[in-house]
Structure formats: structure tokens, C-alpha cells
N, CA and C atoms as a LAMMPS dump frame, in Angstrom:
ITEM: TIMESTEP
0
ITEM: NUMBER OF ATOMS
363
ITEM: BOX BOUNDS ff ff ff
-5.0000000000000000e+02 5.0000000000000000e+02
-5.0000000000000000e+02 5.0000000000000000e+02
-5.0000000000000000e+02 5.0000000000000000e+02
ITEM: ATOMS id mol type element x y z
1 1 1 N 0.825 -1.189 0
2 1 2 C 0 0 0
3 1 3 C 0.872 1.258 0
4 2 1 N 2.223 1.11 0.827
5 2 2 C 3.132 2.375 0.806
6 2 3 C 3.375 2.567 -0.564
7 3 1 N 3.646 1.755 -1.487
8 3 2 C 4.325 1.792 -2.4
9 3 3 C 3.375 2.619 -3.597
10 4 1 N 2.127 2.485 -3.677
11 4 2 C 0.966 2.667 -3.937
12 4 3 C 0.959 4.157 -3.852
13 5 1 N 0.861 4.417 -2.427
14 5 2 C 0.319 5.897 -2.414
15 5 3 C 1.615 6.631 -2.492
16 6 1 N 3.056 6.016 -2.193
17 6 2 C 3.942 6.723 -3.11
18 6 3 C 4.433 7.213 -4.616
19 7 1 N 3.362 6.177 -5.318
20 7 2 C 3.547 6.309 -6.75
21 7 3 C 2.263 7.543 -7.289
22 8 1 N 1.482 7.107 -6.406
23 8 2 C 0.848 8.36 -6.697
24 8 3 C 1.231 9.768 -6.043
25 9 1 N 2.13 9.773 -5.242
26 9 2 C 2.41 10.899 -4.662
27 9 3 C 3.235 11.493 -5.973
28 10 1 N 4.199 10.611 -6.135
29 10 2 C 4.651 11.192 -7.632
30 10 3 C 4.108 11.428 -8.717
31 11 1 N 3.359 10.87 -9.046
32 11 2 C 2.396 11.204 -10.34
33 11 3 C 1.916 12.925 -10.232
34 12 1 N 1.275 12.88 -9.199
35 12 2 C 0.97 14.251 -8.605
36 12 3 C 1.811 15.045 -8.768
37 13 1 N 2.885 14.64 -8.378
38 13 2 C 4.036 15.887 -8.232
39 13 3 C 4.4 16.199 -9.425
40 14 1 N 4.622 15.131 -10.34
41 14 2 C 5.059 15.466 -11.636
42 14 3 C 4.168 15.996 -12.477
43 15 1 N 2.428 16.247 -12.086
44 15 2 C 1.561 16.552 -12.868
45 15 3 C 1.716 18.253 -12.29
46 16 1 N 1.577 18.351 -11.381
47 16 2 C 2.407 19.854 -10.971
48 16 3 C 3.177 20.786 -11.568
49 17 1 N 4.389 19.411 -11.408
50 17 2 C 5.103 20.283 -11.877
51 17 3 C 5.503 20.821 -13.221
52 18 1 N 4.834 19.361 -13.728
53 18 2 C 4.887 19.962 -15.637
54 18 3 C 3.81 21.47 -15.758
55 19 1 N 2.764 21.438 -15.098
56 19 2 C 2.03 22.116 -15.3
57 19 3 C 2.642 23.743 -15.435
58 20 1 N 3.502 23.747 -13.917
59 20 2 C 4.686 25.117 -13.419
60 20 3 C 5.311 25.05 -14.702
61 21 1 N 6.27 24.619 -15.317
62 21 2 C 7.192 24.579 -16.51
63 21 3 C 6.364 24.89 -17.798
64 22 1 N 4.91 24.545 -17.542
65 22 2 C 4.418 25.118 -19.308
66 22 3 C 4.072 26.407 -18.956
67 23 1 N 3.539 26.947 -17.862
68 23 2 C 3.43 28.156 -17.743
69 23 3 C 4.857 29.006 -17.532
70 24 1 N 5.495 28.524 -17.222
71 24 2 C 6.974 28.973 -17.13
72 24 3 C 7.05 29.149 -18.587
73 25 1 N 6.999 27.925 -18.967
74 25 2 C 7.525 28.55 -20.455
75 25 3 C 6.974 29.173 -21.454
76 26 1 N 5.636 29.474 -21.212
77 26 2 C 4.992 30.345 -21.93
78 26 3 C 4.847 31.868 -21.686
79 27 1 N 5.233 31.889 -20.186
80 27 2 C 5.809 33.389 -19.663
81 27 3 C 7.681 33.52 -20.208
82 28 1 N 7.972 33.074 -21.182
83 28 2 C 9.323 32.509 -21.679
84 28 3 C 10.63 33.17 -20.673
85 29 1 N 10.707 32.412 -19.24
86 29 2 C 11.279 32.391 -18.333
87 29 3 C 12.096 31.114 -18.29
88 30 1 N 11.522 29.807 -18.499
89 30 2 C 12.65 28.932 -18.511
90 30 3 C 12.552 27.827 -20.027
91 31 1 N 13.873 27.649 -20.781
92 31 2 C 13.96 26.545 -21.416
93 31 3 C 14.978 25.587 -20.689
94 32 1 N 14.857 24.608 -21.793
95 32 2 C 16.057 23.844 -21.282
96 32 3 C 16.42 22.757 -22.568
97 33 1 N 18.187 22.44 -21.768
98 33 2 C 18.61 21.518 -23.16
99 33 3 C 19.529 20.401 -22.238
100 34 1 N 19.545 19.843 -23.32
101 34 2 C 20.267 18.395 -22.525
102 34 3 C 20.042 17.578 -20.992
103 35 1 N 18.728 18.213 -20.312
104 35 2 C 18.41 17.748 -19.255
105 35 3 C 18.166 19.11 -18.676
106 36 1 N 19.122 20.006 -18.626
107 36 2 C 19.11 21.31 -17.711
108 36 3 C 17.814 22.193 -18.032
109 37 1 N 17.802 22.558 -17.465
110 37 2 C 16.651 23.927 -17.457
111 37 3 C 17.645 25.116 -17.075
112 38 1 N 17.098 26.012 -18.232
113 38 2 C 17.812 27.527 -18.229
114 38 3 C 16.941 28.147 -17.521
115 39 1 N 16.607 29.437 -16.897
116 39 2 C 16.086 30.404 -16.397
117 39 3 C 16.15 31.819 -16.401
118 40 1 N 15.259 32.364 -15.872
119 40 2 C 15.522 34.084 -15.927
120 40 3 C 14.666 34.848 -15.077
121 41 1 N 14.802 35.665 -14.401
122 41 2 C 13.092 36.236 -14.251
123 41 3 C 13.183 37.537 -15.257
124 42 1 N 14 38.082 -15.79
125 42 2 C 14.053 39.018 -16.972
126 42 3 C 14.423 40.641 -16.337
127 43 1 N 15.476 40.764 -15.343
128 43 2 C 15.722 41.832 -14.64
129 43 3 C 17.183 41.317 -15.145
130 44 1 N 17.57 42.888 -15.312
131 44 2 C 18.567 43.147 -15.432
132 44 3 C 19.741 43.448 -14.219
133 45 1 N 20.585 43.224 -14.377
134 45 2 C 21.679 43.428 -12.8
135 45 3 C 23.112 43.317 -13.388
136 46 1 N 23.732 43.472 -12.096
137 46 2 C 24.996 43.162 -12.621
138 46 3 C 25.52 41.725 -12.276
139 47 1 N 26.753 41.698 -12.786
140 47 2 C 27.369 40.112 -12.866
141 47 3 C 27.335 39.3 -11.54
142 48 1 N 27.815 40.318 -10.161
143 48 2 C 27.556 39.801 -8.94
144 48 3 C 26.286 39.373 -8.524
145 49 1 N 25.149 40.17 -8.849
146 49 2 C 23.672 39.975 -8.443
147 49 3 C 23.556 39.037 -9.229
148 50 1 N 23.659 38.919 -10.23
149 50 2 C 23.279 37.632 -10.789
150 50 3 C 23.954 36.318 -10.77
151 51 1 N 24.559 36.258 -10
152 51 2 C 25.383 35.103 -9.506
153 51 3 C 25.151 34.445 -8.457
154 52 1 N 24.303 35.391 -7.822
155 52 2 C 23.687 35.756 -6.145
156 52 3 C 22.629 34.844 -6.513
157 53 1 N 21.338 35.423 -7.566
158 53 2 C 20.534 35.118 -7.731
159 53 3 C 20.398 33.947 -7.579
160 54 1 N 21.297 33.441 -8.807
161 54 2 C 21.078 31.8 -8.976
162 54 3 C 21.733 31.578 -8.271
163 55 1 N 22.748 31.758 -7.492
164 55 2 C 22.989 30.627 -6.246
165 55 3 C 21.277 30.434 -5.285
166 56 1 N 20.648 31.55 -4.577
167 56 2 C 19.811 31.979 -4.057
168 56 3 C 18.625 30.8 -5.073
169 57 1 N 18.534 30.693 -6.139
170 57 2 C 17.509 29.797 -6.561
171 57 3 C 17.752 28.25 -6.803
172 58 1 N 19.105 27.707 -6.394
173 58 2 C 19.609 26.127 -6.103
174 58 3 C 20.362 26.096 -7.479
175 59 1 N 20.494 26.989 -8.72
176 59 2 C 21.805 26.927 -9.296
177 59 3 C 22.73 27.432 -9.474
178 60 1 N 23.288 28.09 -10.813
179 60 2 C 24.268 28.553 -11.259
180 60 3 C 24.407 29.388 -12.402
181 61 1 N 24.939 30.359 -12.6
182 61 2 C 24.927 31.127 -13.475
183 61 3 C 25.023 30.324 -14.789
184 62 1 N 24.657 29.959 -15.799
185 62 2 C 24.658 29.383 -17.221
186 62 3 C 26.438 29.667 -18.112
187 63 1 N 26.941 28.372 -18.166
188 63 2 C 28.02 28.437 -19.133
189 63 3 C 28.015 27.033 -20.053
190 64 1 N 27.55 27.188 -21.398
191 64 2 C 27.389 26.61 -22.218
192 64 3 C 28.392 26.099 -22.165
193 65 1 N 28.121 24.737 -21.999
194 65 2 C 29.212 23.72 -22.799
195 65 3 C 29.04 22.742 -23.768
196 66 1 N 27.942 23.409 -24.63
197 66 2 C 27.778 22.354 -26.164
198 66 3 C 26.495 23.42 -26.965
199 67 1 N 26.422 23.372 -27.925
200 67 2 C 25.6 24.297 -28.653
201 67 3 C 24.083 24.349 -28.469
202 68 1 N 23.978 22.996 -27.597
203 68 2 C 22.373 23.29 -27.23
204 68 3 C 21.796 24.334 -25.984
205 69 1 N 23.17 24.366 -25.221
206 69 2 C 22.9 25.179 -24.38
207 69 3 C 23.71 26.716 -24.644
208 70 1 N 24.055 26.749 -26.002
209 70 2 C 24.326 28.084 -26.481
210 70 3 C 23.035 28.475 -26.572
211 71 1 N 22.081 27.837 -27.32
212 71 2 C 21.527 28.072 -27.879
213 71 3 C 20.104 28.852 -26.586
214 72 1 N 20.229 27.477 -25.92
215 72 2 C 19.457 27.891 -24.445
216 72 3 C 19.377 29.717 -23.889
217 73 1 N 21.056 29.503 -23.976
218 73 2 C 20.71 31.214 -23.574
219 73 3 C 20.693 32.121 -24.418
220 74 1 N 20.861 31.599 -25.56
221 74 2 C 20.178 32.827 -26.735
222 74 3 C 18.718 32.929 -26.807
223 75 1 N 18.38 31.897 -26.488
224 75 2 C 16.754 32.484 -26.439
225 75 3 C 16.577 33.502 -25.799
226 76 1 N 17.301 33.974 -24.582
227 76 2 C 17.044 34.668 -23.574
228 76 3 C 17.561 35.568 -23.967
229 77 1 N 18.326 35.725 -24.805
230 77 2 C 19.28 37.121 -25.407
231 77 3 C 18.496 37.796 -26.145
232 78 1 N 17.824 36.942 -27.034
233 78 2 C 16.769 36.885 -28.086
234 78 3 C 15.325 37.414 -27.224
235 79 1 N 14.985 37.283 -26.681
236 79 2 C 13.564 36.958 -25.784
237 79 3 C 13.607 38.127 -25.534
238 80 1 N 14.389 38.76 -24.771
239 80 2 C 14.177 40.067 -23.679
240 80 3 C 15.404 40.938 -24.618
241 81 1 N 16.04 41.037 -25.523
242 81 2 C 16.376 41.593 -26.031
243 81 3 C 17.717 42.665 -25.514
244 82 1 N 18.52 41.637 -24.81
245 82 2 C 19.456 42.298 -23.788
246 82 3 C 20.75 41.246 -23.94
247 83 1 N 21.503 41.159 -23.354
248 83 2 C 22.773 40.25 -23.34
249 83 3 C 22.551 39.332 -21.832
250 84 1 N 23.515 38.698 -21.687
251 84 2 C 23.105 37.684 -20.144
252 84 3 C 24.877 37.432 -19.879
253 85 1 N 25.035 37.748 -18.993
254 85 2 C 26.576 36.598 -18.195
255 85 3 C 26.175 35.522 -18.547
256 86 1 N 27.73 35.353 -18.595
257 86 2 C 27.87 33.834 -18.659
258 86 3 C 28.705 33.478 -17.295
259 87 1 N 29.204 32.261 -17.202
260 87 2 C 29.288 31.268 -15.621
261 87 3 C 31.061 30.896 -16.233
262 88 1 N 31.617 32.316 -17.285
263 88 2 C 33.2 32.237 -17.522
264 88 3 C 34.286 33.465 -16.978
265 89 1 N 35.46 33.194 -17.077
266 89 2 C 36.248 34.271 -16.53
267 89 3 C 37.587 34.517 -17.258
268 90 1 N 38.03 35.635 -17.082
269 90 2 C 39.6 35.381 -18.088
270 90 3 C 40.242 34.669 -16.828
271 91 1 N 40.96 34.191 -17.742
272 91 2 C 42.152 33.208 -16.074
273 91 3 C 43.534 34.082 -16.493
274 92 1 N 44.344 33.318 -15.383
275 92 2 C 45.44 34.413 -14.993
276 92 3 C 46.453 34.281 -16.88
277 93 1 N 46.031 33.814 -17.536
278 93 2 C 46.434 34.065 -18.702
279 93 3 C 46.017 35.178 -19.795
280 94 1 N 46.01 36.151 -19.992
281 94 2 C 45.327 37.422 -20.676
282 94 3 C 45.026 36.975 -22.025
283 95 1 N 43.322 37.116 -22.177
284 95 2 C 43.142 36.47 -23.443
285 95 3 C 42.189 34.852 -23.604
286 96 1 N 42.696 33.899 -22.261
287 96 2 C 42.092 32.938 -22.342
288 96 3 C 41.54 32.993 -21.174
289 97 1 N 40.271 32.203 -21.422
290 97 2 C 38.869 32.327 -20.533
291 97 3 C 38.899 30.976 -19.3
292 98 1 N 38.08 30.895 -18.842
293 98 2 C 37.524 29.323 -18.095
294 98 3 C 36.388 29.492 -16.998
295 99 1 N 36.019 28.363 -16.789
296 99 2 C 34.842 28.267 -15.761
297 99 3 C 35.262 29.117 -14.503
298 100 1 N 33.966 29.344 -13.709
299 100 2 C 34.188 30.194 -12.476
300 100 3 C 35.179 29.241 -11.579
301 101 1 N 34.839 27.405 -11.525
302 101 2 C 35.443 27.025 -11.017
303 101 3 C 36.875 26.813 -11.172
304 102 1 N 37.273 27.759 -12.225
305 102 2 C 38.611 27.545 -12.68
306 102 3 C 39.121 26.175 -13.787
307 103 1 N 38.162 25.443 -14.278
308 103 2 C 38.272 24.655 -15.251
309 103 3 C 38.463 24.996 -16.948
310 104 1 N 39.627 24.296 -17.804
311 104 2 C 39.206 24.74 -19.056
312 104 3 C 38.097 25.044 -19.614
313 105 1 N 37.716 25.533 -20.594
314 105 2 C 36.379 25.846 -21.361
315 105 3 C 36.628 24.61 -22.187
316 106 1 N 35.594 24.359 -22.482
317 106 2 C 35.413 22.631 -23.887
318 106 3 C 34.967 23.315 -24.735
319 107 1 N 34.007 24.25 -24.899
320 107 2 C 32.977 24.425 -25.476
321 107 3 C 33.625 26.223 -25.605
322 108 1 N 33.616 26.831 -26.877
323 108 2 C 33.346 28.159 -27.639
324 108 3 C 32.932 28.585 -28.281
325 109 1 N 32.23 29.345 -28.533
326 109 2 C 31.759 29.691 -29.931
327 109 3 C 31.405 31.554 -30.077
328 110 1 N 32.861 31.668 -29.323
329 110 2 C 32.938 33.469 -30.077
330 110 3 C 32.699 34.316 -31.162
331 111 1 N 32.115 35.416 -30.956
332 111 2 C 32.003 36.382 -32.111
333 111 3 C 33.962 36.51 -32.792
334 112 1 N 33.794 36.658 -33.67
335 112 2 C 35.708 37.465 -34.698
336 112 3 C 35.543 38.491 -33.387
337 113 1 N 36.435 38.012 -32.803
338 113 2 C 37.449 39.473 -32.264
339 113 3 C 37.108 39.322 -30.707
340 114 1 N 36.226 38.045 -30.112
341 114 2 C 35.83 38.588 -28.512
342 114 3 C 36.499 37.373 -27.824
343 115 1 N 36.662 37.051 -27.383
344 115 2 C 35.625 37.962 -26.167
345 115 3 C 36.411 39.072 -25.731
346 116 1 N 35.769 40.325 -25.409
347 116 2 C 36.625 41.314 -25.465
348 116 3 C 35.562 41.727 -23.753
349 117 1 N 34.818 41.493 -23.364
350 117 2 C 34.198 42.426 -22.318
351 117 3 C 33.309 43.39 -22.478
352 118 1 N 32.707 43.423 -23.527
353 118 2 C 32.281 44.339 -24.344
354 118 3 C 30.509 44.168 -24.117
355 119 1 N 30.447 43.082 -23.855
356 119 2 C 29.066 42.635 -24.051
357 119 3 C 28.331 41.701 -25.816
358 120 1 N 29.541 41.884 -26.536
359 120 2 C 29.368 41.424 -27.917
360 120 3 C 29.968 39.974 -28.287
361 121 1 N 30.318 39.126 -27.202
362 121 2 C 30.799 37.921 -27.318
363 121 3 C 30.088 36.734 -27.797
């Protein structure tokens, strides 16, 4: 019987929560690729606040590491019509980038000439 009203506890939950995610995504606040879900609430800030944020909401600032999740946050570039941080940094090498956690980058796909800081990368 536990097993029972645990499966329906999930059913429930997952009927929920799909429900949250289509309205999410029709208020075009979150996609997602490869498993992840991207996000936004569509306020603008700076790089610290928004780092804040998503820690504050159980993730992480977004750093593409394959073109589906380029693509992820271009919607959002696209959507609200603004630019977004990314979850990269120059490392102590001038010129080359990497994760906040200090890991190589796998994944690039720069504008000719950036990343420069510019906001045009």
C-alpha cells in the first residue's frame, strides 16, 4: 500500500510540476537543453547579483558547454532583447577564458574578435 500511495504521490508531483514549466515557459522564463533547465526572471543586474541570484535559486549562473545550451541562452538574449553573463572568466592568462570554477572551457563559440568584455561575445 506504501508503495501505492507513493507512486501516486509522484504522479501528482510530476503533474504539478509539468504544469509550473508550461506556464513557465509560456511566460518565456525557462527553457532547457540536454536535461538542464535555463532560467531568468528578466531583470537586469549586474554580474555579482546575478550570480547571487542563482545561487539563491539552487543553481548557477549558465556556461554553455555544447551548442544546445548556447543556444538555451540565446533564447534569452533573443527573448528580452538584452545580453546575459555567462558562468566564464579570463584566467590568470590574458586572453584565455575558463569556468568560475577555474576549469578549461570545452565548449566556444565566439564572435571574430571577442571575447573582449564588451558585451558582444
Amino acid at each position: 500500500v506504501v508503495d501505492d500511495e507513493m507512486g501516486d504521490i509522484n504522479r501528482q508531483l510530476e503533474r504539478r510540476i509539468s504544469r509550473l514549466e508550461g506556464v513557465l515557459r509560456l511566460e518565456k522564463t525557462i527553457t532547457e537543453s540536454g536535461g538542464k533547465i535555463f532560467a531568468t526572471n528578466g531583470k537586469r543586474a549586474d554580474f555579482n547579483t546575478t550570480l547571487q541570484k542563482c545561487k539563491e535559486a539552487g543553481g548557477s549562473i549558465a556556461a554553455p558547454r555544447n551548442p544546445g545550451e548556447n543556444d538555451a541562452i540565446q533564447y534569452f538574449v533573443k527573448t528580452f532583447n538584452t545580453y546575459a553573463y555567462l558562468g566564464v572568466k579570463e584566467s590568470l592568462i590574458p586572453g584565455k577564458f575558463q569556468f568560475l570554477d577555474g576549469t578549461e572551457l570545452s565548449y566556444t563559440n565566439w564572435h571574430l574578435n571577442e571575447p573582449s568584455g564588451k558585451g558582444e561575445e
